[in-house]
FISE-910701 format. One line per 10 residues: their letters; for each residue x, y, z of C-alpha. Coordinates in Angstrom, 2 decimals. Example, Ala and Ser with C-alpha at 12.3 -4.5 7.8 and 13.67 -1.06 7.14 Angstrom:
2
as	12.30:-4.50:7.80; 13.67:-1.06:7.14
//
This chain:
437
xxxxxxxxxx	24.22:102.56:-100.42; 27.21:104.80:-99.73; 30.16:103.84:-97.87; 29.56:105.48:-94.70; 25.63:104.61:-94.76; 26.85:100.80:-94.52; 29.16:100.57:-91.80; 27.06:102.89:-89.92; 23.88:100.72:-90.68; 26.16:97.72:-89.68
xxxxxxxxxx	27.32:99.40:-86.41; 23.58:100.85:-85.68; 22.79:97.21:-85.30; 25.71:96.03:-83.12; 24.34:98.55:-80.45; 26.89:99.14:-79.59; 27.45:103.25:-77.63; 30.36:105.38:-79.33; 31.42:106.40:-75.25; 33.02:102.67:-74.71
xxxxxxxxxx	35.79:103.48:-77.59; 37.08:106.75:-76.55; 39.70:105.60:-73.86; 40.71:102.60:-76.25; 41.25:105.46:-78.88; 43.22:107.81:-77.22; 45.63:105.35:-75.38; 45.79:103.70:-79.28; 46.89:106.72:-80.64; 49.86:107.51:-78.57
xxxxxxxxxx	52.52:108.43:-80.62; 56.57:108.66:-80.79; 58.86:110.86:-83.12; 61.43:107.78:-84.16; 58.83:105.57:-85.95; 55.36:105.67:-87.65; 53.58:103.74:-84.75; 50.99:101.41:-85.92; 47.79:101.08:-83.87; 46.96:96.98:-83.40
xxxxxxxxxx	44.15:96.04:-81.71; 44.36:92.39:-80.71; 41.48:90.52:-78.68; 43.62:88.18:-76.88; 44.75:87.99:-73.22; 47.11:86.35:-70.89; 49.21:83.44:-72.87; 47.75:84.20:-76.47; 48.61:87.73:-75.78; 52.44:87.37:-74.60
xxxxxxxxxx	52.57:85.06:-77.61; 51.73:87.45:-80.12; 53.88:90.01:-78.42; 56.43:87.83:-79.03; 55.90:88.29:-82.96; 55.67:92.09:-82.52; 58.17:92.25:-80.55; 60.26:90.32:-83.47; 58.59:92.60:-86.34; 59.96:95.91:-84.13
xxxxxxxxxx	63.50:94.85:-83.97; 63.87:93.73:-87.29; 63.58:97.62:-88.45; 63.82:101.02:-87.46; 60.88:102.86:-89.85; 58.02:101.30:-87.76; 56.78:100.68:-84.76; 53.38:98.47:-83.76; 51.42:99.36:-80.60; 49.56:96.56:-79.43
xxxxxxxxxx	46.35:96.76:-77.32; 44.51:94.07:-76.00; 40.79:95.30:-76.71; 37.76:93.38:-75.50; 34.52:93.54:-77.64; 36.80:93.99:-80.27; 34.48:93.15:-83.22; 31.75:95.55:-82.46; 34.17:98.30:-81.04; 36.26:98.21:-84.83
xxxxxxxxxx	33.54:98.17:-87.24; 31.88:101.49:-84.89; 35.59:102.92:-84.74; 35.63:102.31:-88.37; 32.41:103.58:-89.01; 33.53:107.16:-86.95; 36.50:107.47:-89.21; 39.40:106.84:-86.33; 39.69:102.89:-86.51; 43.26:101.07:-85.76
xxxxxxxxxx	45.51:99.92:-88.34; 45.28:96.51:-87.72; 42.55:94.84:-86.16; 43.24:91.05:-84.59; 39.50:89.56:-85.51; 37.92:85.91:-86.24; 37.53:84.66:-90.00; 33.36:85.11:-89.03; 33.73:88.87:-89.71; 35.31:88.70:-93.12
xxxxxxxxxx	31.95:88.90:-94.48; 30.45:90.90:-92.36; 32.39:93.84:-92.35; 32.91:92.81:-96.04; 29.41:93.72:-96.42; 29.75:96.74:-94.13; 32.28:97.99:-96.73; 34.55:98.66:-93.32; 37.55:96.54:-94.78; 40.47:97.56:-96.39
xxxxxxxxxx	41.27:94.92:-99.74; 44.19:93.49:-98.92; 44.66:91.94:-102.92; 47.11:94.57:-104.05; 49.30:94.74:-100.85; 49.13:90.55:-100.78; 50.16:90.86:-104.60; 52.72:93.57:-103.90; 54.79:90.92:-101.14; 54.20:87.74:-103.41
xxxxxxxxxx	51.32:86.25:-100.88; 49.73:83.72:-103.00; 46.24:81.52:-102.26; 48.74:78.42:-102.31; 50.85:79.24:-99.45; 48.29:78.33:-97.28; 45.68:75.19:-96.83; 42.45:75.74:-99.10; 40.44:75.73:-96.36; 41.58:78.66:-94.37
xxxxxxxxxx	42.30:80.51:-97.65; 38.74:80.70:-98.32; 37.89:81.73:-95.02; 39.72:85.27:-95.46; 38.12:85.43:-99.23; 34.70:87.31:-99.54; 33.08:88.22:-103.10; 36.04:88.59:-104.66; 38.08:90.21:-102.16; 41.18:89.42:-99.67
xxxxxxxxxx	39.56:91.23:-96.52; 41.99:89.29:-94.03; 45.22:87.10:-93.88; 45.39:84.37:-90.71; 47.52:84.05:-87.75; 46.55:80.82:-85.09; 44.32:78.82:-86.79; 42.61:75.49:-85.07; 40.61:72.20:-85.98; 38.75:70.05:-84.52
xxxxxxxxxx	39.69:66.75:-82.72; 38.07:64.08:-80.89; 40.19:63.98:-77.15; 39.51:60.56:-75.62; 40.29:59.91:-72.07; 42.78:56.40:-72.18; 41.68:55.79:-68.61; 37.91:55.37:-69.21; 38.25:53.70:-72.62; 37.17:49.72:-72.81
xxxxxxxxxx	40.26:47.95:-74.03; 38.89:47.14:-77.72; 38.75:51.15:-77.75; 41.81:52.38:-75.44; 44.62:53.48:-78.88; 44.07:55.72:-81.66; 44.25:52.82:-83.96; 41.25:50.72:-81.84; 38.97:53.77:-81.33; 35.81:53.68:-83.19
xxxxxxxxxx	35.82:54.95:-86.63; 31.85:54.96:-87.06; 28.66:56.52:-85.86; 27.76:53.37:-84.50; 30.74:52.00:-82.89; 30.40:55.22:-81.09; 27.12:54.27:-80.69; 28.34:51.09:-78.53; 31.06:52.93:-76.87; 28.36:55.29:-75.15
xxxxxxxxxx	26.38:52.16:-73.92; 29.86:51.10:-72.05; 31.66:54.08:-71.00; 28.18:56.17:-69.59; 27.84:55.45:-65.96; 24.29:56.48:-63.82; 23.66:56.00:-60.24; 20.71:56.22:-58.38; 18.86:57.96:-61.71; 21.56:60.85:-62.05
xxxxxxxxxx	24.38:60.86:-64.88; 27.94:60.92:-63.23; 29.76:59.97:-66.47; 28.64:59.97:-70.43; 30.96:58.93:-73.07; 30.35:61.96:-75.59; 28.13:64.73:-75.88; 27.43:66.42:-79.11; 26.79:70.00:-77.88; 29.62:69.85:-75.76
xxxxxxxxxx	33.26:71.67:-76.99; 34.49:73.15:-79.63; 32.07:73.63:-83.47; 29.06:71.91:-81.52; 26.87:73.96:-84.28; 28.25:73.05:-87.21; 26.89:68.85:-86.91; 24.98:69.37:-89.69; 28.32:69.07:-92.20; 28.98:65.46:-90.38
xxxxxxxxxx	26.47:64.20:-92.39; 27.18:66.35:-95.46; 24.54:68.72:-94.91; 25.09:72.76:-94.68; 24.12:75.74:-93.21; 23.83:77.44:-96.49; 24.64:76.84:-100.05; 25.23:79.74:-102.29; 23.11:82.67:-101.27; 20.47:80.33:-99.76
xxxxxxxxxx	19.51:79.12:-96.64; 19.43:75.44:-96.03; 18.85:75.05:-92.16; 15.93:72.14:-92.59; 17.37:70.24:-95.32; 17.12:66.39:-95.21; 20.78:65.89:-93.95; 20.86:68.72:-91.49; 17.32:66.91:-90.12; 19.38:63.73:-89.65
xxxxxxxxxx	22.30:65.61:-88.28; 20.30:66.97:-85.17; 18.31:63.97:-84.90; 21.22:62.38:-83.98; 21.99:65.17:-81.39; 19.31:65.21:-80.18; 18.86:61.67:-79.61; 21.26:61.86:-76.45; 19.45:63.86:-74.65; 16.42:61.20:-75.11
xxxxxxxxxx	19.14:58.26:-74.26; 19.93:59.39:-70.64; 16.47:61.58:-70.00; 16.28:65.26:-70.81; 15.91:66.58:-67.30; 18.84:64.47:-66.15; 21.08:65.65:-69.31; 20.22:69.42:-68.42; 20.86:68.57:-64.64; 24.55:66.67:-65.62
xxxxxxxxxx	25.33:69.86:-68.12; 25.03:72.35:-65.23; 27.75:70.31:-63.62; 30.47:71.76:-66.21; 32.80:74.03:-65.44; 34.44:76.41:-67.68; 36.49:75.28:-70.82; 39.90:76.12:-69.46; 39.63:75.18:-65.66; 39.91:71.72:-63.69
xxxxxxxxxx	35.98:71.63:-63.73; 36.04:70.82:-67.52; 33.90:67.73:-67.86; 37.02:66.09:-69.49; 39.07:67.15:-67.06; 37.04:66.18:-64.65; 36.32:62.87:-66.26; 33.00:63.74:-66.25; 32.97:63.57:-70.16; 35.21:60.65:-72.07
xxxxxxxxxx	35.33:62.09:-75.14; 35.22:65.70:-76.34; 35.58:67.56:-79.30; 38.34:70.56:-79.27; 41.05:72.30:-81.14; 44.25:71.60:-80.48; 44.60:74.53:-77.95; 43.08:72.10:-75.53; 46.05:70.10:-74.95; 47.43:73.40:-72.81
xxxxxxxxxx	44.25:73.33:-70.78; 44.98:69.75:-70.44; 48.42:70.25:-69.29; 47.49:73.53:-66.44; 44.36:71.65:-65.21; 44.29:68.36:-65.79; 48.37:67.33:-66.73; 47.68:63.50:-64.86; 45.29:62.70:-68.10; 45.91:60.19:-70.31
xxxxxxxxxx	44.45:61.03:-73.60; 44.79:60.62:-77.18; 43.03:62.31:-80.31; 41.44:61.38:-83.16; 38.56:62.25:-86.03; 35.09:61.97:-85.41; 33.60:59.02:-86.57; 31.91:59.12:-89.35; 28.06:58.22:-90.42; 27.85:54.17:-91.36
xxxxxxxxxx	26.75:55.22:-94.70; 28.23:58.39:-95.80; 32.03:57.01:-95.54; 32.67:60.25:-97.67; 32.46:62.20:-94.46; 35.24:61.07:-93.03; 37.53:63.61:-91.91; 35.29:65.80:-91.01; 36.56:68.28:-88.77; 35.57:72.27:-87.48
xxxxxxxxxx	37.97:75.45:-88.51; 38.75:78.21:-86.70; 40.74:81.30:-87.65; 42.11:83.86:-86.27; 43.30:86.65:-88.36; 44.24:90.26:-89.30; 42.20:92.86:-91.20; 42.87:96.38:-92.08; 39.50:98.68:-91.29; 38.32:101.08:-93.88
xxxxxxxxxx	40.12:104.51:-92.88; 43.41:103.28:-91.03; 45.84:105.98:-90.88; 48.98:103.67:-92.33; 47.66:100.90:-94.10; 50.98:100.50:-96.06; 52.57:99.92:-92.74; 50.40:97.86:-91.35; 50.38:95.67:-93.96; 54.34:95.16:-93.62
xxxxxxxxxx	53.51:93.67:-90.43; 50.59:91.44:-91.34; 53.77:90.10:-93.89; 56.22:89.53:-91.35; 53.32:87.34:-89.63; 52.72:85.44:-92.85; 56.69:84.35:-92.63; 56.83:80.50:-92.01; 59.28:80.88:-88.97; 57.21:83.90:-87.37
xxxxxxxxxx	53.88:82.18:-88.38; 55.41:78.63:-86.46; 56.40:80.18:-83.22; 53.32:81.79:-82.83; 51.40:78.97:-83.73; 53.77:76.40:-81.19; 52.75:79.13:-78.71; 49.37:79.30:-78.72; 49.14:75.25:-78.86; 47.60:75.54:-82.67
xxxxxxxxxx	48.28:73.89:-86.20; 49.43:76.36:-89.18; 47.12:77.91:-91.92; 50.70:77.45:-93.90; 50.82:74.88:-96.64; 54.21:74.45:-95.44; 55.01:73.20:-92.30; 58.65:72.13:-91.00; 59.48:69.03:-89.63; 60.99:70.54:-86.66
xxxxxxxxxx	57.44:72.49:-86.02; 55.53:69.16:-85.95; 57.88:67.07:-83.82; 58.63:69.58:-81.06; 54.90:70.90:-81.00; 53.89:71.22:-77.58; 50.97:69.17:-78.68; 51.47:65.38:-79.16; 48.91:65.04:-81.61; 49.36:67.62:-83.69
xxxxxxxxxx	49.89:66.03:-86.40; 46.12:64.82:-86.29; 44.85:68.08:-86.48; 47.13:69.19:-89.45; 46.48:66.28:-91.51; 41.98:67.33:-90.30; 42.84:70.62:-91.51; 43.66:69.89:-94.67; 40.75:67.34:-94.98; 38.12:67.74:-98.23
xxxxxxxxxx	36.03:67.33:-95.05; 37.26:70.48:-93.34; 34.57:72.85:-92.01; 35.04:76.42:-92.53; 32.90:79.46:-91.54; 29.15:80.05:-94.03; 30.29:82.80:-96.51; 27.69:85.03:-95.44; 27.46:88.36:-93.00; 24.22:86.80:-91.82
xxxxxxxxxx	25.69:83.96:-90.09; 25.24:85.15:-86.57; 21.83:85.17:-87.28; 21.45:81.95:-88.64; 23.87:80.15:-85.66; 21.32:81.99:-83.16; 17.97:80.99:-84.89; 19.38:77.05:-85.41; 20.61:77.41:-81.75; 17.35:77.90:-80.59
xxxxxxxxxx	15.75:75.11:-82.85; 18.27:72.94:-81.23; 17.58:73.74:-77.48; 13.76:73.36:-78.31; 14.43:69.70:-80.04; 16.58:68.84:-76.42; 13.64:70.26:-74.49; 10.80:67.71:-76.67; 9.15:71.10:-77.89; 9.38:70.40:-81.35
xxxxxxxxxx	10.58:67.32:-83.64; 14.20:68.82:-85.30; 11.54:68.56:-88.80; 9.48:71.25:-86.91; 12.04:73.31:-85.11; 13.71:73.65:-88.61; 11.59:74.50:-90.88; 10.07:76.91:-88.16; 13.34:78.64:-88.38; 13.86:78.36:-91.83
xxxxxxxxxx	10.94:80.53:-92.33; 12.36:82.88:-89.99; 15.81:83.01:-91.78; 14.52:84.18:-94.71; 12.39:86.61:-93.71; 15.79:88.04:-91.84; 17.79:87.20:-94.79; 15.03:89.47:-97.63; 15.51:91.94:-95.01; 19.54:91.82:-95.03
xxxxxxx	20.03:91.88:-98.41; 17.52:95.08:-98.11; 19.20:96.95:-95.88; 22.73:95.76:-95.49; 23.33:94.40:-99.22; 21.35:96.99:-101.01; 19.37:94.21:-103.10
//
């Protein structure tokens, strides 16, 4: 399959209409006679935007040759790979480590191997974990900026005191177990209070690897595996605890992740799990909460899965057809730099995908606990993105199995292997169309 056949296949199935673009592209290609002006598209507002400004900012002072024009773009996945697949994409495009192997497979990336080779960027300047995440058959499609990992955020205030430090909190499935039984309050039939709930926060689909199960393995599809089974039996099992219509009825209670109706804001939820961005939430909506953080406990019998914690990356790509690649590649260097790559990081409230890290970064992080989530990110345990362009397809199908095992419509067994089936029939097709296998 040609080059252009692929994206355009790729962006066919994004549905996305060409006419939403055209005022993105002609304010991005504003231009000014002193500098080559690179194009970045960035998908962040408010706070993560100024932050990153801040780096640009830094990276167009410390020269005179180039300048980078930053946009804050929303849809900005489906709106690059269609600008890429019309031939007038930006030079750098500010996108999750999910798309790596998407638009891998789309053939809408730019490999960044020569240019990473070219400044001395090596695998081991950064944590394993996120280095894979940017890697896709071979290929460097991205490098990172703000990375995250997951953390379980207790609320001090509604701990027990056998549970209320960091050192006392449960390490175990089934101390957590206990801790649910104590912490969970009900009146009158209706929830007010539950320690923990699975589906609730940050990598709530990615369970499965708690119990060292996976998504996929190699080029296959493992969805209804024995461990994944266990995984979202255990889920599941919550919603059986407390009653499924008064779980569904306590969930619509929730308020939006970074507002003072949070459920652990609220105290409505003791325990959640979240990146380390959280702590900012915590500190706008909710800055009179106690709280510590700490791993998730681990299954009694699979002590190997300790450490198990969720990744999330952030990162920059150059599309297929950019108009200065070599220049936009001199700024995706200056963000690799350990003192550009800390402020942002300190900024945005995340951990580094650096291998180093400075003292000074760690101790005057705005989050207390950062630490924690450094130490989770380099963990054997850690949990990056499937490396496969059909993952958005698989998270939707094992989303669904999920909601139909909370509703009692199907055992997980069933719900699984029913979309199992499904899967592969998507992923034959995939590899048909998309892969040109």
């Amino acid at each position: 399959m040609t080059h252009s056949k692929t994206i355009g296949a790729a962006a066919l199935a994004v549905l996305f209409a060409s006419s939403v673009v055209i005022s993105e592209r002609t304010a991005s290609r504003q231009t000014r006679s002193d500098r080559i002006v690179v194009t970045y598209w960035e998908k962040w507002t408010k706070d993560e935007m100024k932050a990153m400004k801040t780096i640009v900012d830094r990276y167009n002072a410390s020269q005179s040759r180039v300048f980078v024009k930053m946009l804050s773009i929303s849809g900005i996945a489906e709106k690059t790979l269609l600008a890429a697949s019309g031939g007038n994409p930006p030079d750098v495009a500010g996108l999750w480590s999910d798309q790596v192997c998407q638009f891998g497979d789309a053939n809408a990336l730019v490999d960044l191997t020569p240019y990473a080779k070219r400044y001395g960027i090596k695998p081991s300047d950064y944590i394993p974990s996120y280095w894979k995440d940017l890697i896709h058959k071979g290929k460097l499609y991205a490098l990172p900026t703000s990375p995250g990992s997951s953390a379980l955020y207790v609320n001090q205030d509604l701990m027990p005191p056998e549970y209320n430090t960091p050192k006392k909190f449960p390490k175990t499935l089934s101390q957590l177990d206990r801790l649910v039984e104590t912490v969970t309050v009900k009146k009158n039939g209706k929830i007010e209070r539950l320690a923990f709930m699975p589906r609730s926060g940050f990598g709530g689909g990615s369970w499965p690897y708690l119990f060292g199960g996976a998504l996929v393995r190699g080029d296959k599809i493992t969805v209804n595996d024995r461990d994944n089974v266990r995984a979202w039996t255990w889920v599941t099992s919550f919603a059986k605890r407390f009653g499924m219509a008064e779980t569904q009825q306590f969930q619509s209670t929730f308020g939006v992740t970074s507002s003072q109706d949070n459920p652990f804001i609220a105290k409505r939820l003791a325990c959640i799990m979240e990146g380390p961005w959280f702590a900012n939430f915590i500190r706008l909506y909710g800055h009179e909460t106690k709280w510590f953080a700490v791993p998730m406990p681990y299954p009694d019998d699979r002590p190997d899965c300790a450490g198990y914690t969720v990744l999330n990356l952030n990162t920059l790509m150059i599309p297929r057809g950019a108009k200065h690649p070599d220049e936009a590649f001199d700024f995706i260097a200056f963000v690799q730099k350990q003192n550009n790559m800390e402020l942002l990081c300190r900024l945005q409230y995340c951990n580094t995908p650096l291998s180093r890290v400075s003292e000074e970064f760690l101790a005057n992080h705005p989050n207390p606990y950062i630490r924690v989530f450094d130490a989770l990110a380099r963990s054997p345990r850690a949990v990056g993105r499937e490396r496969t362009g059909f993952l958005n397809q698989i998270q939707a199908e094992v989303s669904n199995a999920v909601d139909q095992m909370d509703l009692g419509q199907k055992t997980p067994q069933e719900a699984l292997d029913d979309a199992q089936r499904r899967l592969e029939e998507g992923w034959q097709k995939y590899q048909k169309q998309v892969l040109g296998t």
